[in-house]
C-alpha positions as a Markdown table, in Angstrom:
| # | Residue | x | y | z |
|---|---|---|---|---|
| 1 | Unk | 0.0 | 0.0 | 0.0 |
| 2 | Unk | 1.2 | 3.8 | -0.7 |
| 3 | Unk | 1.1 | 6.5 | 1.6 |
| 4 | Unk | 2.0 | 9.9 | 1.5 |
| 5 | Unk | 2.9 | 12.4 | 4.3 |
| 6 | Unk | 1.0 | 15.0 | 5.3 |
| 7 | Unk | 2.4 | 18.6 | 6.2 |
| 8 | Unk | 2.9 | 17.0 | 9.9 |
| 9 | Unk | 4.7 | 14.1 | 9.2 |
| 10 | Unk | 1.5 | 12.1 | 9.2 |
| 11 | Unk | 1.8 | 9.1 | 7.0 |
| 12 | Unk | -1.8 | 9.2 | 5.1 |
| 13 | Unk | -2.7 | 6.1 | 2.9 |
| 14 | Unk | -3.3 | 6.4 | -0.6 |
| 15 | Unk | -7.2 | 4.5 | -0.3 |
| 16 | Unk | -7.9 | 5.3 | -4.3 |
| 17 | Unk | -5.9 | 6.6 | -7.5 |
| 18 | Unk | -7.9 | 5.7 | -10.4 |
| 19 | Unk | -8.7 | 8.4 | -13.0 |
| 20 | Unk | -12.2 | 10.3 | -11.6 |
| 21 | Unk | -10.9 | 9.2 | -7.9 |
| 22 | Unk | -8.5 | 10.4 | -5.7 |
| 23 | Unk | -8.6 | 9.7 | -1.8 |
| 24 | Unk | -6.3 | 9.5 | 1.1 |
| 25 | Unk | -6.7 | 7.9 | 4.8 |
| 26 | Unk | -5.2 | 8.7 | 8.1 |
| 27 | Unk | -5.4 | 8.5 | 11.8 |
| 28 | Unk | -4.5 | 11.0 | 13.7 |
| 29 | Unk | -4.9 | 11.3 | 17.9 |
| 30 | Unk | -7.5 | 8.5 | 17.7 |
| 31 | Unk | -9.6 | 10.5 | 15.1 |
| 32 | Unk | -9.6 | 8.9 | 11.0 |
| 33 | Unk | -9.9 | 11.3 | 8.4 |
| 34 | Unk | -10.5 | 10.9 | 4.8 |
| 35 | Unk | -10.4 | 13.1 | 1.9 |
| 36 | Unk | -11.7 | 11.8 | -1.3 |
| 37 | Unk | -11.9 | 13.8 | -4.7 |
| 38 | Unk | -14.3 | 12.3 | -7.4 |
| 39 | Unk | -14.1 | 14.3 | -11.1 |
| 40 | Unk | -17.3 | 14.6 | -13.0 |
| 41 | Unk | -17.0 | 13.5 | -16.1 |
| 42 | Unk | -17.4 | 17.1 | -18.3 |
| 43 | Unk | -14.3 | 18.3 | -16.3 |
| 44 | Unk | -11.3 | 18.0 | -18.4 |
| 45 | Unk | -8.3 | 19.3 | -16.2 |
| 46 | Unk | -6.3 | 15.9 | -14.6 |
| 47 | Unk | -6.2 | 16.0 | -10.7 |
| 48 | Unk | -3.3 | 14.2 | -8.7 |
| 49 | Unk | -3.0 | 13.0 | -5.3 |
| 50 | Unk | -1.0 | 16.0 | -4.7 |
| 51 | Unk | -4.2 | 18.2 | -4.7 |
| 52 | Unk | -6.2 | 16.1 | -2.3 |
| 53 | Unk | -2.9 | 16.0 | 0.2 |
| 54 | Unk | -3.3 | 19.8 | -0.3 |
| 55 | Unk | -6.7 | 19.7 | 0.8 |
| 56 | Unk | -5.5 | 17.7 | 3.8 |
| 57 | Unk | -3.4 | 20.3 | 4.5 |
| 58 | Unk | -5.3 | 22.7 | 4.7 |
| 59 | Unk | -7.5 | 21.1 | 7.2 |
| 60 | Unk | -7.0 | 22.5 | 11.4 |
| 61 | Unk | -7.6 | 20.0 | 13.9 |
C-alpha cells in the first residue's frame, strides 16, 4: 500500500488513484480522516493525489 505524508509528518494512505478518484486515509490522535476527490466526467483538467494532500493540509484539527 502507498502512503503519502502530510504537512505533519503524518503518514496518510493512498485508499484510491484511479482516473475520476483520488482519496487519502489517516489516523491522527485516535480521530480517521479521509479526503476523497471524485471528477465529474465534463471536467477536463487531470487532478493528482498531490491536490487532495493539499486539501488535507489545509485542514486545522
Amino acid at each position: 500500500m502507498k502512503t503519502v505524508k502530510l504537512k505533519d509528518g503524518t503518514k496518510a494512505l493512498i485508499d484510491g488513484n484511479a482516473e475520476n478518484v483520488k482519496q487519502i486515509r489517516w489516523e491522527k490522535d485516535g480521530v480517521y480522516y479521509s479526503v476523497m476527490l471524485i471528477k465529474a466526467p465534463k471536467i477536463e483538467k487531470e487532478y493528482t493525489i498531490e491536490d487532495v494532500v493539499k486539501t488535507a493540509n489545509s485542514m486545522e484539527y
